[in-house]
C-alpha positions in Angstrom: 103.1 207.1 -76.8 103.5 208.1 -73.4 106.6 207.2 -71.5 104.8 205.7 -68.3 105.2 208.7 -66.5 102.2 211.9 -66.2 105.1 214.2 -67.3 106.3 215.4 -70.3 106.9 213.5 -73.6 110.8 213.3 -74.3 109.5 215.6 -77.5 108.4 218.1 -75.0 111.2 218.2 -72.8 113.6 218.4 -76.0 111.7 221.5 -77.4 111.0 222.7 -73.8 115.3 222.7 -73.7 116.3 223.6 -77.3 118.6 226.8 -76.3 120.8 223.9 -74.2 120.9 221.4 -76.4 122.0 223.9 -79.3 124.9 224.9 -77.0 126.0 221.5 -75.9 126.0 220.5 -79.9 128.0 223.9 -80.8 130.1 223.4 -78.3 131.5 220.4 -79.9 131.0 221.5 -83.5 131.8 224.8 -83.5 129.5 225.9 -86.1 126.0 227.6 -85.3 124.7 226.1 -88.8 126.0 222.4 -87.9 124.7 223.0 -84.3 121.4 223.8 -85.5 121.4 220.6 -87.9 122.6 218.3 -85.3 119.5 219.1 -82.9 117.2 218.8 -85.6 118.3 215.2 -86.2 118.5 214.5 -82.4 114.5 215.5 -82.3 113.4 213.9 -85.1 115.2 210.7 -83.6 114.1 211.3 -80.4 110.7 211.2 -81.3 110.7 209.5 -84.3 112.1 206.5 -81.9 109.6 206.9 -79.0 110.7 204.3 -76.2 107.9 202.4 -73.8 110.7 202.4 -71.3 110.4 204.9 -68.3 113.5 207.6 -69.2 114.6 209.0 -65.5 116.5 211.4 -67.0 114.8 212.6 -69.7 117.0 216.0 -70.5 120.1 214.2 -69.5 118.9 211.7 -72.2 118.1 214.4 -74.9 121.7 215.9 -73.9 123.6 212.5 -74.5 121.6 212.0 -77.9 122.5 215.4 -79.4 126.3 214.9 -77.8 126.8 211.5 -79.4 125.0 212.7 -82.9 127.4 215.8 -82.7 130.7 213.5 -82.0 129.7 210.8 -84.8 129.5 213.8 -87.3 133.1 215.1 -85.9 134.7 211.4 -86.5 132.8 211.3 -89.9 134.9 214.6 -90.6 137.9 212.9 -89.6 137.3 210.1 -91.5 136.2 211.9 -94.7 139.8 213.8 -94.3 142.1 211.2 -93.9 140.9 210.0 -97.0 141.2 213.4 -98.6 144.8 213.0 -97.5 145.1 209.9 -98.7 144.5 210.3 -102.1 141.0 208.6 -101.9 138.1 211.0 -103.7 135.0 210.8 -101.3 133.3 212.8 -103.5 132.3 210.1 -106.3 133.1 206.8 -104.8 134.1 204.0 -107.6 130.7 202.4 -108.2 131.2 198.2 -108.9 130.4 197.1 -111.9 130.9 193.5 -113.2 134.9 193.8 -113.4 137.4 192.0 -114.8 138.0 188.3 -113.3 141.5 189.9 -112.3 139.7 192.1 -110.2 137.2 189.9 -108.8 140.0 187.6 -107.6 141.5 190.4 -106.0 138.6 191.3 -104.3 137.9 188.0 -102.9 141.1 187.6 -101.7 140.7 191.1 -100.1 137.9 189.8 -98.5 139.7 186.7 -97.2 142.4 188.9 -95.8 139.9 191.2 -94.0 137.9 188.0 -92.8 141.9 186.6 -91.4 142.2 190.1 -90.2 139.0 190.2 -87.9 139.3 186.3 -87.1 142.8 187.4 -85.6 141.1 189.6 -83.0 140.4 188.9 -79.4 136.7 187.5 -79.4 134.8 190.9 -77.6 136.9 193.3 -80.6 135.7 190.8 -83.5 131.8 190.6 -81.9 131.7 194.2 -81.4 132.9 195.3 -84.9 130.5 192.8 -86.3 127.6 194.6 -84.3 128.6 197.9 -85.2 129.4 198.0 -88.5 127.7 194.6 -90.0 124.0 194.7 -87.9 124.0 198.0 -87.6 123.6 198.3 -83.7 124.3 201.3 -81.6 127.3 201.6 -79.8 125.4 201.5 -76.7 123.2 198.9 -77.2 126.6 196.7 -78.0 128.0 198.0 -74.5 124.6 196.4 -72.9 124.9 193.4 -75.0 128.5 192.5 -74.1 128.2 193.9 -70.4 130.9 196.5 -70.7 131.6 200.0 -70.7 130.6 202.5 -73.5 133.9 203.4 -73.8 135.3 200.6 -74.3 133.1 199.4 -77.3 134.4 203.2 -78.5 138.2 201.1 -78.3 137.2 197.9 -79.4 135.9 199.2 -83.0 138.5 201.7 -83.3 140.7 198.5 -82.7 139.0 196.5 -85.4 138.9 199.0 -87.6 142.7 199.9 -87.3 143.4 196.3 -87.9 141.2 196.6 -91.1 143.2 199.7 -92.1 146.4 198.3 -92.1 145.5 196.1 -94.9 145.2 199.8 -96.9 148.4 199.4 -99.3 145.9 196.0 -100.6 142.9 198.4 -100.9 144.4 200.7 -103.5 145.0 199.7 -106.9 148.6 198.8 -108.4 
């Protein structure tokens, strides 16, 4: 698919720039290993998710995708240590089974309390959460959708989510 442009494909500017891209995800991740990783899943999205718009940019583009894949795997670290810390096992996640009615009450009513919990935020933080984490959408395709900046879709999940996270003590059994 061509890009409507006689240039490269965004494939051949990404391989064409490798050697950058590798440095601008090592320089976040710190690891040569994870570096390499991280542009391998940055091509195969970029090309794997060929756009019919024109890119003006195109290695500014590639840049931004391997940046944002190597920041999403730094929070995911984050994530995946607070719950270490926590006392939560990451490893070997609880898998639901039928459960006892005692337990299926309590999880409805968890559920109630996390649906009060996001019905409680400002319209945009609700909306946004519910993109990002329920449909699935891209953080910048939510900042399109709602007409805002990038950043602050960043703050209005991390918002939602805190406000989720406070209900924590109700997450963990008695």
């Amino acid at each position: 698919m061509s890009l409507h442009s006689s240039g490269p494909s965004l494939g051949e500017v990404f391989v064409a720039n490798r050697a950058q891209l590798l440095r601008v995800a090592h320089k976040i991740v710190r690891t040569m290993d994870l570096a390499d990783d991280i542009v391998q899943d940055a091509y195969l999205r970029i090309v794997g998710g060929a756009s019919e718009r024109k890119i003006d940019q195109p290695i500014g583009y590639c840049c931004q995708v391997v940046r944002n894949l190597a920041l999403d795997h730094c929070r995911r670290q984050a994530v995946e240590r607070n719950c270490v810390a926590s006392g939560m096992d990451v490893e070997a996640p609880e898998v639901a089974g039928p459960g006892s009615p005692d337990r299926l009450m309590r999880d409805r009513q968890l559920v109630g309390l996390i649906e009060k919990a996001l019905a409680d935020l400002p319209t945009r933080t609700r909306v946004a959460f519910q993109l990002y984490r329920l449909d699935g959408m891209t953080q910048r395709d939510i900042a399109i959708s709602l007409g805002c900046a990038l950043g602050l879709v960043n703050r209005l999940i991390a918002e939602a989510t805190q406000a989720i996270a406070a209900l924590h003590h109700l997450l963990t059994d008695d």
